[in-house]
C-alpha positions in Angstrom: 80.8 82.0 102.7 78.7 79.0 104.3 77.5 78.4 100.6 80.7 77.9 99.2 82.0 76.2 102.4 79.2 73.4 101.4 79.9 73.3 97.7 83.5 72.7 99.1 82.8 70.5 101.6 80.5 68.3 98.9 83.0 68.0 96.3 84.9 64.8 95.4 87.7 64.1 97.6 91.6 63.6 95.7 92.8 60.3 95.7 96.0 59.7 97.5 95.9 60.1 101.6 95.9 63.8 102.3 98.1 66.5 103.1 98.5 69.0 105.7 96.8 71.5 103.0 94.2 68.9 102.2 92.7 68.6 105.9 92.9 72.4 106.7 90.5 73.0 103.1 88.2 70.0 104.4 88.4 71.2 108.1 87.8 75.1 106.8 85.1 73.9 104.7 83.1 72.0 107.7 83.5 74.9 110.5 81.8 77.2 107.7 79.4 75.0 106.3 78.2 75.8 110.3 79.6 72.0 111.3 81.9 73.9 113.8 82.2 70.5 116.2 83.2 68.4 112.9 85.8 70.7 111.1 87.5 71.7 114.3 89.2 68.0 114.9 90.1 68.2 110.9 92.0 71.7 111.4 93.3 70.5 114.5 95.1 67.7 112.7 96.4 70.0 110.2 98.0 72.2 112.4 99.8 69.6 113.5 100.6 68.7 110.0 101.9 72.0 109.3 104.5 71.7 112.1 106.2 68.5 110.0 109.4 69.8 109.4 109.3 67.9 106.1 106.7 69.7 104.2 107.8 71.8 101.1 109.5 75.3 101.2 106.2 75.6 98.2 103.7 74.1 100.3 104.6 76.0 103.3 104.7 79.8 101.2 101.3 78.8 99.8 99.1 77.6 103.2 101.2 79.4 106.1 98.7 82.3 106.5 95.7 80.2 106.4 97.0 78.2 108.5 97.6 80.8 111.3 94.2 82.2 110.3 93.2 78.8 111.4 95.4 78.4 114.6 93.6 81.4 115.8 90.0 80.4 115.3 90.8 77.8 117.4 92.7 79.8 120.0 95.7 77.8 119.5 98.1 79.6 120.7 101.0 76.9 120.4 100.7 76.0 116.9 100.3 80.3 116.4 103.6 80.7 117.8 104.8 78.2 116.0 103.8 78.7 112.5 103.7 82.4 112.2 107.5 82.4 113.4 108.0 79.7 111.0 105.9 81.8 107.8 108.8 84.8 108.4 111.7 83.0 108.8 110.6 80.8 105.1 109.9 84.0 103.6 112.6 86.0 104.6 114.9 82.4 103.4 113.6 82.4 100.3 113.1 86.2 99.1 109.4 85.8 99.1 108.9 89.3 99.5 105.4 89.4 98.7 104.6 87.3 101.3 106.5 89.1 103.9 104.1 91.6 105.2 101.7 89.0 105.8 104.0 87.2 107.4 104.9 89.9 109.3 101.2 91.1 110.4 100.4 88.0 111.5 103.5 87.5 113.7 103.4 91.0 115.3 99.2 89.6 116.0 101.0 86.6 117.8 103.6 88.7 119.9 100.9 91.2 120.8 98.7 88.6 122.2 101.4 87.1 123.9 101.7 90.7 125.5 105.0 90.9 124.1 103.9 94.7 122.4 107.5 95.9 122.4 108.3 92.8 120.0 105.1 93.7 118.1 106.0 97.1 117.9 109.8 96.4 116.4 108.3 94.2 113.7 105.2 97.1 113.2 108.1 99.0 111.8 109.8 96.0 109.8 106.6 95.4 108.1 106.0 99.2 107.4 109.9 99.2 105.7 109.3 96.1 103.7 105.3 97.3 102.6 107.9 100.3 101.1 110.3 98.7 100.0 107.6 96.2 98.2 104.7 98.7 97.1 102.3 96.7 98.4 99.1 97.8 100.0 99.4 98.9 103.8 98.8 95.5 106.2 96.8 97.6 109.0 95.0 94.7 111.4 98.6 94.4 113.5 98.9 97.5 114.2 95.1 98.2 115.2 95.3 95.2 117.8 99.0 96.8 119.0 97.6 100.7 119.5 94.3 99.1 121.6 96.6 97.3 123.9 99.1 100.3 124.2 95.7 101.8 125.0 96.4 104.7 121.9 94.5 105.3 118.9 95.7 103.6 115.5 97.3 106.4 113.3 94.9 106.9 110.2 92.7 104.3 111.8 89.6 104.6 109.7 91.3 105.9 106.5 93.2 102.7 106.9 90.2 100.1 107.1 88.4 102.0 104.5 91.2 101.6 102.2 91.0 97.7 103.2 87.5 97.6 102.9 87.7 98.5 99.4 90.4 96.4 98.2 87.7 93.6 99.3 89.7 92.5 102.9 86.2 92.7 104.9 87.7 91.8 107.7 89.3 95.1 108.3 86.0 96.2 109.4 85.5 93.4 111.9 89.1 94.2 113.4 88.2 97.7 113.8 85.3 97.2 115.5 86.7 94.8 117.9 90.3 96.9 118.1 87.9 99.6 119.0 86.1 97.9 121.5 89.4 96.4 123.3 90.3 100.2 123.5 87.8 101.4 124.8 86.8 99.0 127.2 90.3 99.7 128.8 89.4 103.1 129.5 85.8 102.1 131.2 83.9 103.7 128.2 81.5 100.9 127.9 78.2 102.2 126.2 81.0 102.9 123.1 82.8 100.0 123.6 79.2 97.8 124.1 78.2 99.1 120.4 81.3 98.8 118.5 81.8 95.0 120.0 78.0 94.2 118.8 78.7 96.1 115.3 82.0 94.0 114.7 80.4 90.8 115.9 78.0 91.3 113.2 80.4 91.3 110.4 81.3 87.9 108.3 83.1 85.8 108.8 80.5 85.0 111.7 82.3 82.5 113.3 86.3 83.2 114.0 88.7 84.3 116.1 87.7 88.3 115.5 83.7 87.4 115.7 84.5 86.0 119.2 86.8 88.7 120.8 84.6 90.9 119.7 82.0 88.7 121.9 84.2 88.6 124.7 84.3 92.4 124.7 80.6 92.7 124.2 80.1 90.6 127.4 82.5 92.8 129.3 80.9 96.1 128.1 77.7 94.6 128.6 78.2 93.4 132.1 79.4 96.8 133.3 76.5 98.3 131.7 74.3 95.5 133.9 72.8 94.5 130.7 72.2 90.6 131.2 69.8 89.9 128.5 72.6 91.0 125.8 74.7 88.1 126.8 73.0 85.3 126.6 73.6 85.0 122.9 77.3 85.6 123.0 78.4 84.0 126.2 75.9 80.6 124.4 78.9 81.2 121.0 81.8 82.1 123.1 81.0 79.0 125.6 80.8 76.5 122.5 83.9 77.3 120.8 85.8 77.5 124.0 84.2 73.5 123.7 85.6 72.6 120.2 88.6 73.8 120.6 89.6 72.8 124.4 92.5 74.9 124.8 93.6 76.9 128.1 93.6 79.8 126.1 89.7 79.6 125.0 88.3 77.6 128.4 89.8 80.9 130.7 88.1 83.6 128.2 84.9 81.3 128.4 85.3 81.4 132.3 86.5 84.9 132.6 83.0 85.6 130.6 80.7 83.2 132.5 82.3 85.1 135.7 81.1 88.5 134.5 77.9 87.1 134.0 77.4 85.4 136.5 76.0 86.1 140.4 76.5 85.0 144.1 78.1 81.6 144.6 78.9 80.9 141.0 81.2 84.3 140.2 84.2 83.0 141.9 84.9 79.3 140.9 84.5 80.8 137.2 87.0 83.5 138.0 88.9 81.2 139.6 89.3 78.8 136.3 89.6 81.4 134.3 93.2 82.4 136.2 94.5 78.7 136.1 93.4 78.5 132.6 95.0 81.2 131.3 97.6 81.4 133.6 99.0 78.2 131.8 99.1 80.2 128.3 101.1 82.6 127.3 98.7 85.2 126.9 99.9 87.5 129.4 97.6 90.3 128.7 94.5 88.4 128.7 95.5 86.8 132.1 96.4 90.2 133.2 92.9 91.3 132.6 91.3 88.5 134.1 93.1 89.3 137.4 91.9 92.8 137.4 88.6 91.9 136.5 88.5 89.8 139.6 90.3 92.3 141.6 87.7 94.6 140.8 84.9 92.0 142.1 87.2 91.2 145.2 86.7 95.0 146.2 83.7 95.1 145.5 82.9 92.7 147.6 85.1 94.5 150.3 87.3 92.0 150.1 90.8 94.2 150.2 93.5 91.9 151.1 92.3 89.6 148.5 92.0 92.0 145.7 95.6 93.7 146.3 96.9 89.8 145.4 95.2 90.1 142.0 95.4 93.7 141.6 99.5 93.4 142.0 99.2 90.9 139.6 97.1 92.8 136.8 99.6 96.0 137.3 103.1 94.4 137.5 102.0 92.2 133.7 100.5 95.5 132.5 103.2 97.2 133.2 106.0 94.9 132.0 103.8 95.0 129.0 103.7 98.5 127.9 99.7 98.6 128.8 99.5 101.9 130.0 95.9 102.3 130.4 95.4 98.6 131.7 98.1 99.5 134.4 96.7 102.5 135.3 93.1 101.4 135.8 95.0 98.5 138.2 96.7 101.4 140.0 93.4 102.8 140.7 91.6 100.1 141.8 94.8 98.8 144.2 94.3 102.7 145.5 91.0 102.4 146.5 92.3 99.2 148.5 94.0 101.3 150.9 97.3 99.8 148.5 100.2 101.6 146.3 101.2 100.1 142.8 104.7 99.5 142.8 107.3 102.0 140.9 108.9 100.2 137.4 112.1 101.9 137.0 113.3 101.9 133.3 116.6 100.9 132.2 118.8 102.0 129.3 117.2 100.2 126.7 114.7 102.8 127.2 116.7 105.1 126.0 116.7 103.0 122.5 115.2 104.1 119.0 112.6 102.1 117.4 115.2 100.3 114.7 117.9 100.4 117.2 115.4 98.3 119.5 114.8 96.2 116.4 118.6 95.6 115.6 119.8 95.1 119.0 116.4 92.3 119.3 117.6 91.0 115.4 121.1 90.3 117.3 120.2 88.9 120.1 118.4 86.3 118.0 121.7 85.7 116.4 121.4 87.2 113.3 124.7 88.2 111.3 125.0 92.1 110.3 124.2 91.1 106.9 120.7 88.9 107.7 120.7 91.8 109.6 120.8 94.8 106.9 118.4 92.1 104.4 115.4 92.2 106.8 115.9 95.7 107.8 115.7 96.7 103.8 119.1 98.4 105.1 122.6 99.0 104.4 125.2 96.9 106.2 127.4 100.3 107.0 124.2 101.6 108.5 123.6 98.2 110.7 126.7 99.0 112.1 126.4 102.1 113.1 123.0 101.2 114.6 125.3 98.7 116.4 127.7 101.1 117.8 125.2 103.5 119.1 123.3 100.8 120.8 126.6 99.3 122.5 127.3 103.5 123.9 123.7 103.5 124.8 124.1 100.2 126.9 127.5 100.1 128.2 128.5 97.1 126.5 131.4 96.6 124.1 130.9 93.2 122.1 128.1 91.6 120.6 128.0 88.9 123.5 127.7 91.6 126.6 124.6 92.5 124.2 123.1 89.2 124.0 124.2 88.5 127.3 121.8 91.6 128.9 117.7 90.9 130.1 116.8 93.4 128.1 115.9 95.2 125.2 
């Protein structure tokens, strides 16, 4: 990749000033020709370019993935929002059905790192009806990041990343490995979680957004394990992207990391700037963590009073989230406190199916039966009578009592 990413990067520029495809190829081309600190400000500016709402319908269908590909090396989680919204609502618009489930994955990716999994789960099963409903090959790297937060195991997991694999999508393996890692650092199996999160690091490409969580989960693992000489190396890589790309999102994980590695006087100012950090992002699970992580330290340091503030904090996100091995470990730790976790009580929309969910989020969104019954891949008779089963299920009786409720 770095070979070609020089050839690239060497070859005559086009005449004319460039477009928003233009600087993300040059900017690509320096971050893997290993000039990280030169191609990041040239992917930044075409990130920005990308959210032009005057580029082409064409130019849009072509770039939108690499684009979020790109957002997310640079843990930008704005423009991943953004773009990856934008990539399904364009494709959906103009019947680009191939495109779709790519669209999809990488939206479901955004909401799950958001911590939104119930949204990630609703459009798991809109990208499994239009990978039908299309014959194209399964799209598995959503799903595998949505199962390690829900703190399950990925149905056909390795079936599905050696099918990948072989279809020449390497990066199924570096997804797994880091999925894998996520998972099982959630449920304190660290030696496992410490070699699947230094297998994964080791797979191409070596410097992106699935090298580096897989680094952050090594340095978690690792730290646990009180293995400091294995994070030198990775806390150096994690520590220098979090540099180039100067978002809230990378500086906390950088902090959360230099906290874990750190001793005495220096653990809790990094702790510290890793909570205001990410606490400014939306990513709710990874500020989740951080609090629990620095619960956990807080205790340790039989610090109680302290440690139920953060430990509340970890357990009420993981459990609006639906991460059910994340809250429990909170639970634990607020136990040993001398604390209770508080009871979530669930409401109807519990009580909801999986497309019912879907349809009831499609018309809050404001979506027409028919838009409906297109992105669905269903009938507009059966949207309907999702629609009145939902409305009996949630005491309402119009479509604006339904988009008028907190919830689903």
């Amino acid at each position: 990749m770095s070979e070609v990413a020089r050839a690239a990067r060497d070859a005559p520029r086009a005449p004319g000033a460039p477009g928003a495809s233009d600087l993300l190829l040059d900017g690509l081309a320096q971050w893997h020709a290993d000039e990280c600190a030169t191609g990041a400000p040239l992917v930044k500016d075409a990130l920005k370019a990308f959210r032009d709402p005057d580029l082409t319908d064409d130019e849009e269908l072509r770039w939108l993935w690499f684009a979020c590909r790109a957002a997310l090396d640079l843990w930008d989680m704005d423009s991943l929002r953004a773009l990856s919204a934008r990539q399904v609502h364009l494709a959906l618009e103009v019947g680009a059905l191939t495109t779709l489930p790519f669209a999809l994955s990488i939206r479901s990716v955004t909401h799950v790192l958001s911590g939104e999994l119930a949204e990630s789960a609703a459009l798991e099963e809109e990208l499994h009806e239009a990978v039908v409903a299309t014959g194209s090959a399964p799209v598995p790297f959503s799903g595998l990041w949505l199962a390690a937060w829900q703190g399950r195991s990925y149905p056909r997991r390795d079936e599905s990343i050696e099918d990948a694999g072989r279809r020449g999508e390497g990066i199924a393996l570096a997804v797994g490995g880091a999925t894998k890692a996520l998972l099982l650092n959630s449920h304190g199996r660290y030696e496992e979680a410490f070699a699947a999160a230094e297998e994964a690091a080791g797979h191409p490409p070596s410097e992106g957004f699935v090298t580096w969580t897989a680094l952050v989960e090594l340095i978690e693992a690792a730290s646990y394990l009180k293995r400091p000489e294995k994070v030198h190396g990775p806390l150096a890589r994690i520590d220098r992207v979090s540099g180039v790309s100067g978002t809230d999102w990378a500086l906390g994980l950088a902090a959360r990391c230099r906290a874990l590695c750190a001793e005495g006087d220096d653990v809790e100012p990094a702790y510290a700037e890793a909570i205001l950090c990410l606490g400014r992002t939306p990513a709710r699970g990874e500020f989740a963590r951080t609090s629990l992580l620095y619960g956990e330290w807080l205790r340790r340091e039989r610090r109680r009073g302290e440690a139920q503030q953060h430990l509340r904090v970890a357990h009420d996100v993981f459990t609006a989230m639906g991460a059910e091995v994340f809250a429990a470990r909170a639970a634990r730790e607020l136990r040993a406190t001398g604390a209770q976790a508080r009871k979530r009580t669930t409401g109807a929309c519990a009580d909801l199916t999986a497309q019912e969910a879907q349809v009831a989020r499609l018309v809050r969104e404001g979506f027409t039966n028919s838009e409906i019954a297109v992105r669905l891949f269903l009938s507009p008779r059966t949207v309907e009578w999702h629609l009145s089963k939902i409305f009996a299920k949630l005491h309402v009786t119009s479509r604006r009592q339904l988009i008028s409720r907190r919830e689903p």
